[in-house]
N, C-alpha and C positions, 0 to 999 in steps of 0.2 A: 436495652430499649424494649419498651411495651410491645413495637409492631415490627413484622419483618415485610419485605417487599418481596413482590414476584412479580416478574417480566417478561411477558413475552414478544420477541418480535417478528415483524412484518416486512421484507426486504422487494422492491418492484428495481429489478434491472432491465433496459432497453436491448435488446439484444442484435448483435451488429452482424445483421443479415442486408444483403444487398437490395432488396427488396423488402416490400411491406410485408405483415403478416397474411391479410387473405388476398392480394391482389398482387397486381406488378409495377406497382408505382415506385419509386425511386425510396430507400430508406434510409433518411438523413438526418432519422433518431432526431426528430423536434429542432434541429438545429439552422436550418435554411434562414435566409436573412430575405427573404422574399415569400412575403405570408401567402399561403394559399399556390405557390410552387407546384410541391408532388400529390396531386389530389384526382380520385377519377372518381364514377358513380359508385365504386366497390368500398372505396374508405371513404366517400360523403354519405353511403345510406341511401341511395337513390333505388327508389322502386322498382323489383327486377333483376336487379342486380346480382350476382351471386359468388360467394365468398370461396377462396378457393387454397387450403391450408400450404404455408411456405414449409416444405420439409425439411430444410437448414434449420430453422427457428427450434423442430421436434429435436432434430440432433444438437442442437445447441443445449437443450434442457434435459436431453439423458447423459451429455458430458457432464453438465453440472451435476445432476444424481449420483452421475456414476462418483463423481470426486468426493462428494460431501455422504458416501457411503450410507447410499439410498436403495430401496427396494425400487426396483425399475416394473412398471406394473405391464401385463399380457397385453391387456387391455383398457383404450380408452375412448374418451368423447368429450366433445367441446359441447358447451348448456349455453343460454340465454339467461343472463342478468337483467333484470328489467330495473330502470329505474331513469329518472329524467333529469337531466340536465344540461346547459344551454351547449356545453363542447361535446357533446353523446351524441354525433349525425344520425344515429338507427333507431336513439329511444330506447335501445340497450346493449350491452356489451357480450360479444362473444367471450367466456371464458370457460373454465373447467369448475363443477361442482364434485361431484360423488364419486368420479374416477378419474382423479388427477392421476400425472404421467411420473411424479415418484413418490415416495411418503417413507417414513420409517428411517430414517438416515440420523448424521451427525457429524458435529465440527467442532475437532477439540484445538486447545492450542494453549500455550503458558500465559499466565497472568501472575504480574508482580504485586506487591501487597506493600503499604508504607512502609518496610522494614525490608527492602527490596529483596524478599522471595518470591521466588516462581512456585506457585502451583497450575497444574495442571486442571481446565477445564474443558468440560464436556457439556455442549449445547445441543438437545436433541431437535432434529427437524421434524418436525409433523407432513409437512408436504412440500411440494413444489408444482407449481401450474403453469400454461400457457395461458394468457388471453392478450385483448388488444389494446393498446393505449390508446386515452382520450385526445381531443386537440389540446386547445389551449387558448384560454380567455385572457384578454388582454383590455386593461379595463385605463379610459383614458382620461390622465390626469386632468384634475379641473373640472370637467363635466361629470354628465352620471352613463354617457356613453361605455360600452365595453362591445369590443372586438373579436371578433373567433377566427382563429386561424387554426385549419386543418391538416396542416402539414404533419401535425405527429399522431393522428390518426390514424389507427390502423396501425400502428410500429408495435413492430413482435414485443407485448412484456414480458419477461418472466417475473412470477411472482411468489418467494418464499416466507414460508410460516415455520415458525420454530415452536415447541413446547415451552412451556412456561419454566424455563430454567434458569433465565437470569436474576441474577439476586442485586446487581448493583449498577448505577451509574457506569465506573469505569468498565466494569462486565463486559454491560451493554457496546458500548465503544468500541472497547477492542474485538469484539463479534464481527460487530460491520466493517473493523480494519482488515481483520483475517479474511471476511466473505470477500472483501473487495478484489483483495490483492489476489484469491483464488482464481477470482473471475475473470482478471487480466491477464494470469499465467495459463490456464484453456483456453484464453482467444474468443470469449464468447460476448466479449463485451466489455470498453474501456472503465465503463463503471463511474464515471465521474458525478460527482454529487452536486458540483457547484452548478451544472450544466443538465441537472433532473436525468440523467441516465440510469443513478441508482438512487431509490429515494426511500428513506428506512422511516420505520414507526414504531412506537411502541407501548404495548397493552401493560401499564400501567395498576396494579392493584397493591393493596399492603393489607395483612391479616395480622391477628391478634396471636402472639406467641402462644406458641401450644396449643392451637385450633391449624383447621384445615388450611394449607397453603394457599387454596383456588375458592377462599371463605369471602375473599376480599371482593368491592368493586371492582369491574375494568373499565379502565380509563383511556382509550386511545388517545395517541399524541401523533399528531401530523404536523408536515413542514420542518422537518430535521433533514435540511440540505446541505451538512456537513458533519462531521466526527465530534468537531465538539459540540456542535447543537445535540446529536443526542447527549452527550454527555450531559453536559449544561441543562437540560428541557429532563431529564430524566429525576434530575437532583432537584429539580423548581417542582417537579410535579408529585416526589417522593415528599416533601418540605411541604406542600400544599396539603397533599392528603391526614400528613400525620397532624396538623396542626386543625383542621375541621374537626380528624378523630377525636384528639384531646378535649376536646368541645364539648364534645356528644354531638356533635352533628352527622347524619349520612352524606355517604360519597355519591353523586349521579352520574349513573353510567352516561355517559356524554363523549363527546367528539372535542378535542382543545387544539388546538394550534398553537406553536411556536413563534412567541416574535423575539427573533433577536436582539433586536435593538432595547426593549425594554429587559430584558432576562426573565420573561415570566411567561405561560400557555394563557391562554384564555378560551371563552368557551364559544364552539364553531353550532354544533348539532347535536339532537339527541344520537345519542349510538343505533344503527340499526342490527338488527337480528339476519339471521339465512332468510327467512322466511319470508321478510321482507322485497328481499330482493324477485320474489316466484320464478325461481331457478327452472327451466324445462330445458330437454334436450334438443339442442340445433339441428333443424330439420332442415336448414342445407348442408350438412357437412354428417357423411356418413363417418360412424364410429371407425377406430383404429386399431390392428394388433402390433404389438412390437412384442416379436419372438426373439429367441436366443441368440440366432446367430446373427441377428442385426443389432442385438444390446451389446455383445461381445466386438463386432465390428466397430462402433463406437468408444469402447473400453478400451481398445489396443489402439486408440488415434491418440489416449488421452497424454501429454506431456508429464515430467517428472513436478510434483507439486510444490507450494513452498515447504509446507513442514519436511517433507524429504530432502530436498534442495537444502535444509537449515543442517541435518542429519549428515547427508554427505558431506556438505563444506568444510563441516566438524572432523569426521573419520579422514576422507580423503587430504585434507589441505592441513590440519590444525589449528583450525582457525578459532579462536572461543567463540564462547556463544553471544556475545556483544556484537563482535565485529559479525559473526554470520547473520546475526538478525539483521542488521542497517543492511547489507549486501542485497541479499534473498527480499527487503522490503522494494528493493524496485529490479522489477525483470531485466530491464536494459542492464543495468547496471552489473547482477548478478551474472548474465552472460558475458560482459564485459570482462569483470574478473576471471572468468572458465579461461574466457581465449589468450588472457594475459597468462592465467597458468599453466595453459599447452603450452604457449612458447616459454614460459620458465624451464617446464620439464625439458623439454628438446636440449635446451642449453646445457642445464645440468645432466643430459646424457653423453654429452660431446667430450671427447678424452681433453682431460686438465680441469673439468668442472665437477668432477665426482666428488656430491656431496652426501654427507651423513644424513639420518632420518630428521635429526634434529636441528643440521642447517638446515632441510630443506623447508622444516616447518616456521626457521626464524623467516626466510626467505617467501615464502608465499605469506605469510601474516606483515612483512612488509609493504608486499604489495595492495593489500585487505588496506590496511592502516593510510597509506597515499589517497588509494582510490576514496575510502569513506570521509575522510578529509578535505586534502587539498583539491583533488579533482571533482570531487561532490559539490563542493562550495565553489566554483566556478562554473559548473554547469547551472546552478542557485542564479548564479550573480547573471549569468550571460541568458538567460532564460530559454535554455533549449535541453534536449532531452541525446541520453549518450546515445542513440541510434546518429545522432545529427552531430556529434563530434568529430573536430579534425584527427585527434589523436589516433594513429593506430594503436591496436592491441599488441602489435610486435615492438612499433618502438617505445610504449608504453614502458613494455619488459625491459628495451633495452634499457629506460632509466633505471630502472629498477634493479639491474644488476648493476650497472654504474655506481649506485649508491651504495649497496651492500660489499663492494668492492672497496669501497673507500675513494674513491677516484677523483669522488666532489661531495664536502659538507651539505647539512639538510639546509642550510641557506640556497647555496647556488643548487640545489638539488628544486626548490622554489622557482626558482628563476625560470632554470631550463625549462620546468612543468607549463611554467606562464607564458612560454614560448610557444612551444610545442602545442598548446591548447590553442593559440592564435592562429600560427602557421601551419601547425602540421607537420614541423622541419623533424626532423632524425636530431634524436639526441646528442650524438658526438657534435654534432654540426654545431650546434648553441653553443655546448661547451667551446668550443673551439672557438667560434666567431665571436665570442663574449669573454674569452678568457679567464674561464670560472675552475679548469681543472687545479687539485688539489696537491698543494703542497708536500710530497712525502720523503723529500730530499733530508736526508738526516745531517750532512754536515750544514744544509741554508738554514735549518733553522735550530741548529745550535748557536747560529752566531744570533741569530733574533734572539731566539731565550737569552743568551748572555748579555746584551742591550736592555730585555727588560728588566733584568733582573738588578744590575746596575743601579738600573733608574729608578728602583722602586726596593729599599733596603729595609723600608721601614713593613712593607708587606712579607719579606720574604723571613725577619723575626718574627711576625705574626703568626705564622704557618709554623716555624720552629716549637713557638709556642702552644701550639697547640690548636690554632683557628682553621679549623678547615676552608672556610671561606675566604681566607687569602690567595688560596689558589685558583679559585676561579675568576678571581679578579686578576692573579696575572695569566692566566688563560686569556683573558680578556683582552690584554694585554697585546701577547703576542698575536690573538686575531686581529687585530687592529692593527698592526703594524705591519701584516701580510696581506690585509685586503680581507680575510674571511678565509684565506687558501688553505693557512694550514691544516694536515689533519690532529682534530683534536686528540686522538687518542695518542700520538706519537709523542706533540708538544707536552699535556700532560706526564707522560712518561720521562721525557727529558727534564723536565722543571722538576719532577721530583727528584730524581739523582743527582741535579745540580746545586737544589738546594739541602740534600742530605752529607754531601761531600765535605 
C-alpha cells in the first residue's frame, strides 16, 4: 500500500469518587435519572464560588500512572481552558495544561494478527490529566428545543493521551479493551462505554510510505461509545482518507463524528489548536507537590493487574493462554475461579487426594473450562454479574471434583450446574434428588452391553471391519438404555472386549 496510518488516542474516564471533583455534591458519573439532582453554585459556575480539589480523584490518577508505568511528576497545577459552550456552566473548564499529574508511561499487551499470532505491543502514553466533566445537552425531539442537565458537571475526568503509536483499526480496539479492563481491576472507575463513563477518540492521520510518520493530517474522531465503534469509525476514516489521497485531494484537519447507524464519520468542526483554548493557571486552586512517600503510599494499595493475573494463572494453575485470557477479561469472574481453586487445593491436600503436578493441572483447567463456558453463558442468559451469583465457590469445587471423579457424566454434570445456579443447593444434593449419579457398577452394565450388542449385529461387524464409528453409536446405545448414567469410559472399555472376543 502507497500510505500507512498512524493513530493516536484520546481516552476521558469518569472516575468513581463519591463526590464531585471540586465540590461536595453527590457523584453519580452523569447517570441520575432526575436532571438537575446533584448540583450547587460550585459545579453550576455561580459567581463566588470557589472550587476545592477531591483528593480521591489525585489518587485515583497516580494509581492509574502508576499501572500504566508512568513518570509520576513532583509537581503540579490545574489551568483554565476557556472556550464556550451551552453545558460549560463557568465559560471554561478546570483542567491540567503544561504539568499534568503523569506523562512518559506505557501499555503493552498481545495482539493476534489474521493467521492467529500474538505479537506483542507497545502503546506509549504521553500523559494523563485531571480535569472536570461537562453537563449534558439533551436536545428535544421534534422541536429545535435542547435541555442542559448539570448533573454530570463537575464529575472527576480523567483524561488519557497516548503517542502516535497505533498503526491499525484492530490496534486501536484492543488498546481501549486492555485500558478498560485495567481500569476496573484498580477500582478507579467501572469504565463503561455504553453509559459515557469511558469515551475514547482517535487522532486519525495516514502518511506516504517512506516519509515522516507524523507527515500526515489529524483527524479527530469523536462519539466511539463502544469497542467496535472505534474499530469500525477507525477503518471508515483510514478508507475515507486514502481514497481523497488517491485523488490528489488534501486531508482537513477537522473534528468528524461517528454515526453508527449509517457506518460512516462525518464532519462536526474545524479542529482546534492549544492556543486556542488561552490556557492560564487557576487562580483558585493553588499548585500541588506529590513527593515520594505519598507516590509510593499509592503504589503499594495498587492490586495485582491483568497482564500479571494472565502470567500467574499460566505458571500457578496451568491454565493456557486461551482459557487465562477469557478468565482474567472479567474481574469477578477471575476471582471467582482463585476461590474455586483454594478449595481445589485444600482438597487435593487432604489424605486419599494426593495428586501429581499433572492431575492437578488437568484439574484446575477443568474447572477454567466449566466456569468459561457453562457458567459464563448462564450468567449471559440471566443477566447478572458472578458477584450476584448463587453458586458458591466451595460448592462450585465440589462439582468439580464430582466430575473429575467420574461420579456423573458432563450431561448430568449440566444439569446439576443448572440447578445449583438457580438454587444455590450443594451439589450431592441435585445429584441425589435428581438421580443423575453415574453408573460404575461393572457387572450392570455388562448385562446392558450384552443387550445392545445383540440388538445391533450388523454394527458390531462394522467395528470388526474396521469403522470406528460403529462404536460410538453403540456407545450410544448403551447411554440410552441407562438414562445417560453410565460411565462412558468403563462402557467403552467393555464393548471393546466384548466385541474382540
Amino acid at each position: 500500500m502507497k500510505y500507512k496510518t498512524t493513530i493516536g488516542m484520546e481516552v476521558h474516564v469518569e472516575l468513581a469518587t463519591k463526590s464531585k471533583m471540586f465540590c461536595a455534591c453527590k457523584n453519580g458519573m452523569g447517570q441520575e435519572t432526575e436532571p438537575n439532582k446533584n448540583i450547587c453554585p460550585v459545579c453550576t459556575g455561580q459567581p463566588g464560588a470557589l472550587p476545592v480539589p477531591n483528593a480521591q480523584a489525585i489518587d485515583f490518577v497516580v494509581q492509574a500512572g502508576l499501572a500504566l508505568n508512568c513518570h509520576i511528576a513532583k509537581e503540579s497545577k490545574f489551568d483554565r481552558k476557556n472556550y464556550f459552550y451551552p453545558d460549560l456552566p463557568k465559560g471554561y473548564q478546570i483542567s491540567q495544561f503544561d504539568q499534568p499529574i503523569c506523562q512518559n508511561g506505557y501499555l503493552s499487551f498481545e495482539l493476534e494478527d489474521e493467521d492467529g499470532e500474538s505479537e506483542l505491543k507497545k502503546i506509549r502514553i504521553h500523559r494523563i490529566h485531571l480535569e472536570e466533566d461537562t453537563g449534558k445537552l439533551i436536545h428535544q425531539k421534534g422541536t429545535s428545543d435542547t435541555l442542559v442537565d448539570f448533573n454530570r458537571a463537575c464529575v472527576p475526568l480523567m483524561e488519557l493521551v497516548t503517542e502516535p503509536d497505533v498503526k491499525s483499526a484492530a490496534e486501536a480496539k484492543k488498546f481501549c479493551e486492555e485500558l478498560r479492563l485495567l481500569f476496573r481491576y484498580i477500582g478507579i472507575s467501572p469504565a463503561d462505554m455504553e453509559s459515557g463513563q469511558m469515551r475514547c477518540e482517535a487522532n486519525v492521520s495516514l502518511y506516504e510510505r517512506g516519509k515522516d510518520p507524523l507527515s500526515g493530517t489529524k483527524v479527530e474522531l469523536k462519539n466511539l461509545n463502544s469497542f467496535k465503534a472505534v474499530e469500525r469509525g477507525v477503518e471508515y476514516e483510514v478508507k475515507r482518507q486514502t481514497q481523497l489521497l488517491e485523488k490528489g485531494k488534501k486531508i482537513s484537519q477537522e473534528t468528524r463524528g461517528w454515526d453508527e447507524n449509517k457506518g460512516k464519520t462525518f464532519s462536526q468542526r474545524e479542529k482546534e489548536d492549544a492556543h486556542d483554548y488561552r490556557y492560564f493557571p487557576e487562580p483558585d486552586i493553588s499548585p500541588f507537590s506529590l513527593d515520594d512517600s505519598y507516590v509510593e503510599s499509592i503504589r503499594k494499595k495498587l492490586p495485582e493487574l491483568p497482564s500479571q493475573k494472565r502470567k500467574r494463572f499460566a505458571d500457578q494453575f496451568g491454565l493456557k493462554k486461551e482459557s487465562a485470557d477469557v478468565l482474567v477479561s472479567n474481574k469477578g469472574i477471575a476471582n471467582y475461579f482463585e476461590n474455586v481453586s483454594s478449595e481445589l487445593e485444600n482438597w487435593m491436600g487432604e489424605e486419599g487426594h494426593k495428586l501429581d503436578e499433572k492431575e492437578k493441572t488437568k484439574l484446575h483447567r477443568l474447572a477454567a473450562n466449566y466456569i468459561n463456558t457453562e457458567l459464563s453463558r448462564m450468567l449471559v442468559e440471566a443477566d447478572i454479574s458472578m458477584e450476584d451469583a448463587k453458586i458458591t465457590a466451595e460448592n462450585f469445587a465440589e462439582l468439580i471434583k464430582i466430575v473429575y471423579e467420574g461420579e456423573i457424566n458432563s450431561s448430568a454434570a449440566q444439569t446439576v450446574l443448572a440447578e445449583m445456579f438457580v438454587s444455590g443447593a450443594d451439589p450431592s444434593y441435585v445429584i441425589e434428588d435428581k438421580n443423575l449419579a453415574q453408573t460404575s457398577d461393572e457387572g450392570e452394565l455388562i448385562g446392558v452391553v450384552d443387550k445392545v450388542l445383540t440388538e445391533n449385529e450388523k454394527s458390531v461387524d462394522d467395528y470388526r471391519a474396521g469403522k470406528e464409528n460403529a462404536i460410538k453409536f453403540l456407545m450410544g446405545q448403551v447411554m440410552k438404555e441407562t438414562g445417560g448414567k453410565a460411565n462412558p469410559q468403563m462402557v467403552k472399555g467393555i464393548l471393546e472386549k466384548k466385541i474382540r472376543q
